[in-house]
KOLTORDO-54846 format. One record per atom (N, C-alpha, C, CB): residue in three letters; z, y, x. Coordinates in steps of 0.05 Angstrom, whole numbers, plus 5000, padded with zeros to 4 digits. Glycine has a CB too. Example, Ala and Ser with C-alpha at 12.3 -4.5 7.8 and 13.67 -1.06 7.14 Angstrom:
<sites>
ala515648865264 ala515649105246 ala515649345264 ala518149115226 ser514249555257 ser514349795273 ser515750015258 ser511449885282 
</sites>
This chain:
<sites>
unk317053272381 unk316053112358 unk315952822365 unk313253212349 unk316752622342 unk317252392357 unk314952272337 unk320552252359 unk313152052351 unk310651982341 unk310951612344 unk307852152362 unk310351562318 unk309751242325 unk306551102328 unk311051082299 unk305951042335 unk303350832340 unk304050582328 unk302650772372 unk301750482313 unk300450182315 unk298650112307 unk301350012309 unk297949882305 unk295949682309 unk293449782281 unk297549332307 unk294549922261 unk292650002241 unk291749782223 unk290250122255 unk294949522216 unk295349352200 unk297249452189 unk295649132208 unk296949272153 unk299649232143 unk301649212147 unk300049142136 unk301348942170 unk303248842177 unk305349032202 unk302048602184 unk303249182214 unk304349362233 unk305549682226 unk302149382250 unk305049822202 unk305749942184 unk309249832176 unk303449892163 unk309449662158 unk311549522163 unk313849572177 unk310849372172 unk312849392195 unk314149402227 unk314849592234 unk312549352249 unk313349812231 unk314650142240 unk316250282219 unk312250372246 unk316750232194 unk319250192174 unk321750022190 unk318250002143 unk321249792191 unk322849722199 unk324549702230 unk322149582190 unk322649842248 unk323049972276 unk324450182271 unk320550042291 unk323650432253 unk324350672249 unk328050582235 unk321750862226 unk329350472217 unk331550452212 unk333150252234 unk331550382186 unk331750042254 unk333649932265 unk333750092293 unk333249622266 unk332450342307 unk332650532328 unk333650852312 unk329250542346 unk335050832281 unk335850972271 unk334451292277 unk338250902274 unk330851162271 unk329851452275 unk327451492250 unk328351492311 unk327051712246 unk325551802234 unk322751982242 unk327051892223 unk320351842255 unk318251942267 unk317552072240 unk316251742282 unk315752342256 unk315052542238 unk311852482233 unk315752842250 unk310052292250 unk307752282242 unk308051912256 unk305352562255 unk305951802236 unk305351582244 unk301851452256 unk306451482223 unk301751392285 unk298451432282 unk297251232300 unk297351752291 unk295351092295 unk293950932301 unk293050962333 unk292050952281 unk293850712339 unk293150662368 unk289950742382 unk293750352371 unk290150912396 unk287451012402 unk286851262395 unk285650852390 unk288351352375 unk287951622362 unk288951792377 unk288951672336 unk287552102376 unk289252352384 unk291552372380 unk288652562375 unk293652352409 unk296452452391 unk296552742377 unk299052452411 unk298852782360 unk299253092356 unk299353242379 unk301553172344 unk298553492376 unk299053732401 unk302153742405 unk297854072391 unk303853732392 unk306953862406 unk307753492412 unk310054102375 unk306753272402 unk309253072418 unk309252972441 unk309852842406 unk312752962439 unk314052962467 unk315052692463 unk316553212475 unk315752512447 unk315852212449 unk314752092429 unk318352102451 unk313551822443 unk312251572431 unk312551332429 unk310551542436 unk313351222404 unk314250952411 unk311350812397 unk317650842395 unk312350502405 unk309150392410 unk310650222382 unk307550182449 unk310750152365 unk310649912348 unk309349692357 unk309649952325 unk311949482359 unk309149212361 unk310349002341 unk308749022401 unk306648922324 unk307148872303 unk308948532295 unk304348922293 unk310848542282 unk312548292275 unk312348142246 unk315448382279 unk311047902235 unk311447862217 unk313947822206 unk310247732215 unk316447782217 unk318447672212 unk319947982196 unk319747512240 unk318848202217 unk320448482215 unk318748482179 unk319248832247 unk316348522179 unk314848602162 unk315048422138 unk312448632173 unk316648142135 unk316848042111 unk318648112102 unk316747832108 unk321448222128 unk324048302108 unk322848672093 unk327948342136 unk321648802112 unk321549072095 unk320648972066 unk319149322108 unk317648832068 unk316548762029 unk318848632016 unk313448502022 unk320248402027 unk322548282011 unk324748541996 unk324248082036 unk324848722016 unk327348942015 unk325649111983 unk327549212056 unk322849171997 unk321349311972 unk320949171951 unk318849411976 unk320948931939 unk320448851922 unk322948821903 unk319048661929 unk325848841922 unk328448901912 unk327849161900 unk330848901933 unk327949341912 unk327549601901 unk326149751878 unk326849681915 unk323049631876 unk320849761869 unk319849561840 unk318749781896 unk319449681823 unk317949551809 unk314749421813 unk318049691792 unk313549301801 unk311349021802 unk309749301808 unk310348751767 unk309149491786 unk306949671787 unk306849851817 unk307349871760 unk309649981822 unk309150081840 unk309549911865 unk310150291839 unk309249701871 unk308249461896 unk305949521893 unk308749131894 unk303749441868 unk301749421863 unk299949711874 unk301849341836 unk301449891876 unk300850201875 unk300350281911 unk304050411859 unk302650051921 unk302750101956 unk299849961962 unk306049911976 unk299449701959 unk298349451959 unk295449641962 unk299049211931 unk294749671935 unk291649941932 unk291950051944 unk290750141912 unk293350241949 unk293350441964 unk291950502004 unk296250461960 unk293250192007 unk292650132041 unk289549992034 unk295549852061 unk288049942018 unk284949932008 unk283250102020 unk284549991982 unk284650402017 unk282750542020 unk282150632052 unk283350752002 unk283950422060 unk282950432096 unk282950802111 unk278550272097 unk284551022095 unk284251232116 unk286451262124 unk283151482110 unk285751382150 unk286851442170 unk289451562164 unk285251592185 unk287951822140 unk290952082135 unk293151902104 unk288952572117 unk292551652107 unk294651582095 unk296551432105 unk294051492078 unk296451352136 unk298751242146 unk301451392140 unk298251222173 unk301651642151 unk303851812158 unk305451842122 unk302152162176 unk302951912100 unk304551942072 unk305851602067 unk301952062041 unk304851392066 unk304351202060 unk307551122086 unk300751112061 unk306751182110 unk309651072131 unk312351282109 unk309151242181 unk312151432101 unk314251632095 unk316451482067 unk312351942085 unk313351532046 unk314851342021 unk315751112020 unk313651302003 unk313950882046 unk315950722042 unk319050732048 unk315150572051 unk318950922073 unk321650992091 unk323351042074 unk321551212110 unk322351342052 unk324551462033 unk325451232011 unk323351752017 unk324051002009 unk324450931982 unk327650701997 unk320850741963 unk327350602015 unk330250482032 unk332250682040 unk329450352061 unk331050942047 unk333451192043 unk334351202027 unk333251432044 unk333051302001 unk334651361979 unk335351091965 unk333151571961 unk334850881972 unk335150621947 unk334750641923 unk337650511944 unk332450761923 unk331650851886 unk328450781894 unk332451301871 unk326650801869 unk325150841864 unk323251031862 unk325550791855 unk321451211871 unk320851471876 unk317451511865 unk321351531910 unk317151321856 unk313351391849 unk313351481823 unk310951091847 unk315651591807 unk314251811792 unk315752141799 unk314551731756 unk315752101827 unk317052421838 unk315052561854 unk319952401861 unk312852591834 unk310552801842 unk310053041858 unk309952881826 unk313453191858 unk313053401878 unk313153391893 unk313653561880 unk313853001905 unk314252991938 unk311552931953 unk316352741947 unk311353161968 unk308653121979 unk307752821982 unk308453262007 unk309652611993 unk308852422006 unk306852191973 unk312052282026 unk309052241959 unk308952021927 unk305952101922 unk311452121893 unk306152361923 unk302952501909 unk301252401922 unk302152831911 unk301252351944 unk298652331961 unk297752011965 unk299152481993 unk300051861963 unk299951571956 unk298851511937 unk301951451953 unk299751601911 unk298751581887 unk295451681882 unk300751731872 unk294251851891 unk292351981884 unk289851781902 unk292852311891 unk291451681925 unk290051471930 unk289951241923 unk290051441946 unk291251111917 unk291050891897 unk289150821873 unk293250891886 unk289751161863 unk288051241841 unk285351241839 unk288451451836 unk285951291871 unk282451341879 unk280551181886 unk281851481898 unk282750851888 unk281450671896 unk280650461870 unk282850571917 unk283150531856 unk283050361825 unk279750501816 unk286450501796 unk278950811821 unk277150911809 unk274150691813 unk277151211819 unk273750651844 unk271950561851 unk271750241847 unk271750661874 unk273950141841 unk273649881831 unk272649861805 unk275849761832 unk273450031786 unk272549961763 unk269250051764 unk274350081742 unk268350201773 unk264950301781 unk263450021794 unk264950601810 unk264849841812 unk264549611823 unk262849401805 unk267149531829 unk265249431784 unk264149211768 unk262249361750 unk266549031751 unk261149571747 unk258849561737 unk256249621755 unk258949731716 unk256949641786 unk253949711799 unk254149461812 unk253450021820 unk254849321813 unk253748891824 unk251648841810 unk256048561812 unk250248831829 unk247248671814 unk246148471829 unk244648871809 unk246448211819 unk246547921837 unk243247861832 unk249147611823 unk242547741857 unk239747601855 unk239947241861 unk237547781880 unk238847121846 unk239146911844 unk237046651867 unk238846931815 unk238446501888 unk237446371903 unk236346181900 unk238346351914 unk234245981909 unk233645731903 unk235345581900 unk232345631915 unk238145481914 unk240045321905 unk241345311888 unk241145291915 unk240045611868 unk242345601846 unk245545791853 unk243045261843 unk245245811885 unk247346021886 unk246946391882 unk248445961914 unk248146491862 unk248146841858 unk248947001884 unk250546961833 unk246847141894 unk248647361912 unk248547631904 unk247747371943 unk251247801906 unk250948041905 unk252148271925 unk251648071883 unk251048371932 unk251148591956 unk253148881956 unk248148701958 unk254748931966 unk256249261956 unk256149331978 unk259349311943 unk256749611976 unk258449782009 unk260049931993 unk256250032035 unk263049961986 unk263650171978 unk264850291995 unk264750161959 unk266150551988 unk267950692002 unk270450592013 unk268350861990 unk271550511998 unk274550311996 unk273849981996 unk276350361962 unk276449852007 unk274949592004 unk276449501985 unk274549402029 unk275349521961 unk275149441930 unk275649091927 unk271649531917 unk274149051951 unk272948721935 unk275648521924 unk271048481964 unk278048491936 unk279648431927 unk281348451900 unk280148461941 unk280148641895 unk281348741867 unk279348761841 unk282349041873 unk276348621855 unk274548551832 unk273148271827 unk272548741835 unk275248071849 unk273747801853 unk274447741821 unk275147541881 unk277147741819 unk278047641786 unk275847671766 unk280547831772 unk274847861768 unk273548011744 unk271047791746 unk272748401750 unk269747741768 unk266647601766 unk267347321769 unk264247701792 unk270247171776 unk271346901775 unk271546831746 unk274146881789 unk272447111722 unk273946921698 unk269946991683 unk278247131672 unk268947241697 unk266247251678 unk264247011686 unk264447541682 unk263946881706 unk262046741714 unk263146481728 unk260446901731 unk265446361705 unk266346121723 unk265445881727 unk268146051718 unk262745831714 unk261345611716 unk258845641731 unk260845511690 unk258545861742 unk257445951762 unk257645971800 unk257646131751 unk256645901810 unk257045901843 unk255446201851 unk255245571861 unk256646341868 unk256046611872 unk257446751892 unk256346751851 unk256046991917 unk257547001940 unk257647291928 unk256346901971 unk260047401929 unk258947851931 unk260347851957 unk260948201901 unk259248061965 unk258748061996 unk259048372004 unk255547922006 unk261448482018 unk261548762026 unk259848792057 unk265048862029 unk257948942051 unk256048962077 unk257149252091 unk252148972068 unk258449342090 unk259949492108 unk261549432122 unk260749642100 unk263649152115 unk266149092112 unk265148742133 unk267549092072 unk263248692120 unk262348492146 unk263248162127 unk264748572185 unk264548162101 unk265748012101 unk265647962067 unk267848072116 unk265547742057 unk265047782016 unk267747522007 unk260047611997 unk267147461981 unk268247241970 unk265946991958 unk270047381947 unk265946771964 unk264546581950 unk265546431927 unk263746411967 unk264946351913 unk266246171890 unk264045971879 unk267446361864 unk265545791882 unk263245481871 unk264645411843 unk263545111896 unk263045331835 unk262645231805 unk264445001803 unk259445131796 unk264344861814 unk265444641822 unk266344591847 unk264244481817 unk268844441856 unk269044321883 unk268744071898 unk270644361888 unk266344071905 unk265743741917 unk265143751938 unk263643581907 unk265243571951 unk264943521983 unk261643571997 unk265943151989 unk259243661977 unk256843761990 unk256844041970 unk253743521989 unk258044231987 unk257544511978 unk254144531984 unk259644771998 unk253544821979 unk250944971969 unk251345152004 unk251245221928 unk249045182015 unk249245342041 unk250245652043 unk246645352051 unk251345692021 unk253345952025 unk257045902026 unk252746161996 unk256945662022 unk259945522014 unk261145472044 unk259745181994 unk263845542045 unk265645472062 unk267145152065 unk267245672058 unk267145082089 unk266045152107 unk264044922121 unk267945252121 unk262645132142 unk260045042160 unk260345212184 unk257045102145 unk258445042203 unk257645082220 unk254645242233 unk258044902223 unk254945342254 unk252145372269 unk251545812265 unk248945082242 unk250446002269 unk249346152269 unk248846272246 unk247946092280 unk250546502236 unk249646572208 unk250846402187 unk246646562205 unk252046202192 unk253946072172 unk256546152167 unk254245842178 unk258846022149 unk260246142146 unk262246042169 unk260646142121 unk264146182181 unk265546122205 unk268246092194 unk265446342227 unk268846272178 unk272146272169 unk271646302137 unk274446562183 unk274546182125 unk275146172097 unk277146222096 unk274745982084 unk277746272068 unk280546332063 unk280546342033 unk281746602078 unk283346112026 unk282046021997 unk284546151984 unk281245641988 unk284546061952 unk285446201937 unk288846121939 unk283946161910 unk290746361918 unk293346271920 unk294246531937 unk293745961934 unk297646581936 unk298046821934 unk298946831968 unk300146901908 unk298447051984 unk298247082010 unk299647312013 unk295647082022 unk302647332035 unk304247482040 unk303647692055 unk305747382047 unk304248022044 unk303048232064 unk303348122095 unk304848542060 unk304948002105 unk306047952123 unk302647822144 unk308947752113 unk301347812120 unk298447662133 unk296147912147 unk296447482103 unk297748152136 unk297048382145 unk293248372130 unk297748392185 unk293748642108 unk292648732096 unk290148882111 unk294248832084 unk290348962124 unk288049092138 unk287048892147 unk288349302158 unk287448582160 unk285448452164 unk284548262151 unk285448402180 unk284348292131 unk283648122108 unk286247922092 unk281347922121 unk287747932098 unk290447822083 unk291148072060 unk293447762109 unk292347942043 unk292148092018 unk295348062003 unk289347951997 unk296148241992 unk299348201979 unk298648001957 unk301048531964 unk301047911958 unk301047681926 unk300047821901 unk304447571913 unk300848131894 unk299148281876 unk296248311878 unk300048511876 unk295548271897 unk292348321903 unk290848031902 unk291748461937 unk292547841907 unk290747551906 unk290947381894 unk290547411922 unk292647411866 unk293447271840 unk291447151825 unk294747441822 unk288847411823 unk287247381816 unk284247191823 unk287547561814 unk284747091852 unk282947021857 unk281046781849 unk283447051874 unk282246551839 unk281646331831 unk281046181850 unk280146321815 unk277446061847 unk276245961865 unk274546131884 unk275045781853 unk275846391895 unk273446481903 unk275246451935 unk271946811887 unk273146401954 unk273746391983 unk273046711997 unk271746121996 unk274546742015 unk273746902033 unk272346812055 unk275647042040 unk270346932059 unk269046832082 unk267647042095 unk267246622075 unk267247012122 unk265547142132 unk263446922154 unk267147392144 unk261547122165 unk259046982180 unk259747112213 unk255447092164 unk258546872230 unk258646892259 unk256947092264 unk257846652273 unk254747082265 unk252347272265 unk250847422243 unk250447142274 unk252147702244 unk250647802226 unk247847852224 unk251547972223 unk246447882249 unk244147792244 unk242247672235 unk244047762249 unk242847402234 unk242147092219 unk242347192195 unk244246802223 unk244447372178 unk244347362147 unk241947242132 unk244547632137 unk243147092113 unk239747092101 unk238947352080 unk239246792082 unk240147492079 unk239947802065 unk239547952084 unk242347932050 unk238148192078 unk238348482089 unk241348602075 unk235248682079 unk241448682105 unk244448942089 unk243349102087 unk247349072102 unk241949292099 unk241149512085 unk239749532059 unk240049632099 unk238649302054 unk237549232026 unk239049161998 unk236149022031 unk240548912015 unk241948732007 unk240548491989 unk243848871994 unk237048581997 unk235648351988 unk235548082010 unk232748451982 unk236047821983 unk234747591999 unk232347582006 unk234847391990 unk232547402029 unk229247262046 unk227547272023 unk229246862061 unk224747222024 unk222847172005 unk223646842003 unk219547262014 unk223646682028 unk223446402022 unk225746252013 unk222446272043 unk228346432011 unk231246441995 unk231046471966 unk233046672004 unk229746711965 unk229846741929 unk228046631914 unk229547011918 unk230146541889 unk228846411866 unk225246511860 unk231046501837 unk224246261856 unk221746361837 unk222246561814 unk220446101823 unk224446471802 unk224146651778 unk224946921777 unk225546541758 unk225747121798 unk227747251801 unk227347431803 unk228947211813 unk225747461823 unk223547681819 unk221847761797 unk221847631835 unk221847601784 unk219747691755 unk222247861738 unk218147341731 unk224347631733 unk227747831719 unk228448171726 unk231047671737 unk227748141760 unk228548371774 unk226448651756 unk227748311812 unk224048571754 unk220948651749 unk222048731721 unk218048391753 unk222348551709 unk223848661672 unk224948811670 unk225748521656 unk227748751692 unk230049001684 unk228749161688 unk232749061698 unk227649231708 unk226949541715 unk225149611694 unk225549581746 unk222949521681 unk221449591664 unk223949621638 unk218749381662 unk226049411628 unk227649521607 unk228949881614 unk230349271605 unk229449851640 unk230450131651 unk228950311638 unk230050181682 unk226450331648 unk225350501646 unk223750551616 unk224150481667 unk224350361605 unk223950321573 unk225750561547 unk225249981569 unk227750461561 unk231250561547 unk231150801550 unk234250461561 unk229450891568 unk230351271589 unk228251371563 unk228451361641 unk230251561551 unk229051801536 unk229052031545 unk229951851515 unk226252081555 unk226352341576 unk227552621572 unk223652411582 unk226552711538 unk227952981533 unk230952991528 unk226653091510 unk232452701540 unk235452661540 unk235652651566 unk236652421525 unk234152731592 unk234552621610 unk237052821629 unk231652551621 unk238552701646 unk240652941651 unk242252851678 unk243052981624 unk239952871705 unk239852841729 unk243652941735 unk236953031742 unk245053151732 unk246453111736 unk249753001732 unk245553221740 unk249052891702 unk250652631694 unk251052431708 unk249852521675 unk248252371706 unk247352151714 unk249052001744 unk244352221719 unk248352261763 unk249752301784 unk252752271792 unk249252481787 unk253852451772 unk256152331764 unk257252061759 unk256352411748 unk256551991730 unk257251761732 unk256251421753 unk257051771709 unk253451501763 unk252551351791 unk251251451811 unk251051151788 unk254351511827 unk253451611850 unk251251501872 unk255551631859 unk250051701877 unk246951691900 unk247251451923 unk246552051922 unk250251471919 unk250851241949 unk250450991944 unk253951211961 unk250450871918 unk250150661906 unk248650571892 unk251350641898 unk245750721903 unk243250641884 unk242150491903 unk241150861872 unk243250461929 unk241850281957 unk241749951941 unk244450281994 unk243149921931 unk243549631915 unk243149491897 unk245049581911 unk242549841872 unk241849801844 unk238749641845 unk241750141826 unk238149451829 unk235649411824 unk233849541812 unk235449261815 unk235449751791 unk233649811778 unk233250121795 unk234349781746 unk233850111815 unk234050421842 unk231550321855 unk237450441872 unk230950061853 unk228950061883 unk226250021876 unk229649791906 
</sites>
C-alpha cells in the first residue's frame, strides 16, 4: 500500500495531487504527518509542501470545475477532519484523470463524502449567524464569542460586515484561537481591538481584506478567493497571549471594567424578553434541542 503524508495544509494537500501525477502514482490513502500509518503500508512518500506546485493544481481546477464546485472543495477543507483528506486527496485526483467534472456523481464514494461535508459545514454556518450574541465595550467596540465545530468564521464575516457596517466589532473563534475585526471606519487611531498593536494580549498579526490564493494554505488561516470575496473591512487577527484576553473563553464574557455601562442591563432584558415569549404549555425541550444545540448555549445570553 502506498501512503502519502503531509503537513495537514491546503497548500500541502495540493502538493500531493500534484506529486501523485508528476511520480505517476496513485496513493491509496492520504495522511497527516504524525498520524498512525495504515496496518498493511509498505511505502511512504513524504510530500513537501510547494506553493508554486499547489497554484498550478487550483489554476488546473478552476479550468476544469465550475465556481460552485471550487466553492464546494474550499468548504469542505473547513471542516478540519482528519477522514477527509484521503476522499477530498481522491476527487481532486479523479477530477484531472478524468478531465470532467464529477460533483454530481454521487455513487462515487469519494464525491459523496466531499459533498456531505461541505454540506455539513454550509449547515453550521448558517446556525452561526443566528447564535452570535455580541456584548458591547466601553470604546464602543462589539465583541462576539463562538466555538463551532467547523471553522465557519470565514464564511460568516460577510454576513455581520454588510449587517453592521457602520459598526466596529471583533467575533472571535475561541477554539480556533483566532476572530475577524472590522472598524467602522479607517483612521490612523484604531479602538484597542484593531490591528495592528503591540505588547501582551494585543493583536500580533492581521490580515486584511481582498481575495487570497489557496496557495496561502487554507488550514492556516489563508482562505481561497471564494472564501474571502466576502470579507470587506474585516481583519484577521489573532492575540500573542491568550491569557491577557480581555474576555473569558470559556465564557466569552468581557472584563467587568471592559464592558459597557449599559450592557449589562440589555443583556438583563433579553433574557427577561426570553423568558417572557416562552409559552410553557408549548414548551418542547426536544425541538428546542434540535434546532440549538446544547453545545452552543455556552455563549447564548439568554443560556447563562
Amino acid at each position: 500500500m502506498l501512503v502519502y503524508t503531509f503537513d495537514r495544509t491546503f497548500d500541502g494537500l495540493l502538493t500531493a495531487v500534484f506529486d501523485a501525477f508528476a511520480l505517476h502514482q496513485q496513493p491509496e490513502e492520504l495522511v497527516a504527518e504524525g498520524d498512525v500509518l495504515p496496518m498493511f503500508c509498505d511505502e511512504v512518500h513524504q510530500v513537501a509542501t510547494a506553493s508554486d506546485k499547489s497554484g498550478r493544481v487550483w489554476r488546473g481546477l478552476e479550468k476544469q470545475l465550475k465556481r460552485e464546485t471550487l466553492h464546494l472543495i474550499a468548504v469542505s477543507w473547513l471542516s478540519e477532519a482528519r477522514e477527509l483528506y484521503t476522499p477530498l486527496f481522491h476527487y481532486i485526483y479523479k477530477v484531472f484523470q478524468l478531465k470532467a467534472d464529477i460533483s454530481t456523481n454521487f455513487s462515487d464514494a469519494d464525491v459523496l463524502y466531499v459533498t456531505n461535508t461541505a454540506r455539513r459545514v454550509m449547515h453550521e454556518q448558517h446556525r452561526m449567524k443566528q447564535f452570535v450574541r455580541f456584548q458591547k465595550a466601553k470604546d464602543g467596540t462589539y465583541l462576539g464569542v463562538v466555538s463551532p465545530d467547523n471553522d465557519v468564521l470565514p464564511l460568516i464575516i460577510d454576513h455581520f460586515a454588510d449587517r453592521f457596517r457602520d459598526q466596529q466589532w471583533l467575533l472571535f473563534d475561541a477554539r480556533r484561537k483566532y476572530g475577524y475585526y472590522h472598524a467602522a471606519e479607517r483612521t490612523a487611531d484604531m479602538v484597542s481591538f484593531s490591528p495592528p498593536s503591540e505588547g501582551p494580549g494585543e493583536v500580533i498579526s492581521s490580515e486584511g481584506s481582498g481575495e487570497v490564493i489557496p496557495s496561502e494554505g487554507l488550514g492556516d488561516g489563508g482562505h481561497s478567493p471564494l472564501l474571502s470575496e466576502g470579507l470587506g473591512e474585516a481583519f484577521r487577527i489573532t492575540f500573542e497571549n491568550a491569557d491577557a484576553l480581555p474576555f473569558d473563553l470559556q465564557t466569552g464574557k468581557l472584563s467587568d471594567e471592559l464592558l459597557s455601562e449599559n450592557d449589562q442591563l440589555f443583556q438583563e432584558l433579553w433574557r427577561t424578553y426570553f423568558k417572557a415569549i416562552c409559552i410553557r404549555e408549548r414548551l418542547n425541550p426536544k425541538k428546542q434541542l434540535n434546532d440549538m444545540p446544547r453545545r452552543y448555549w455556552r455563549y447564548l445570553t439568554e443560556k447563562q
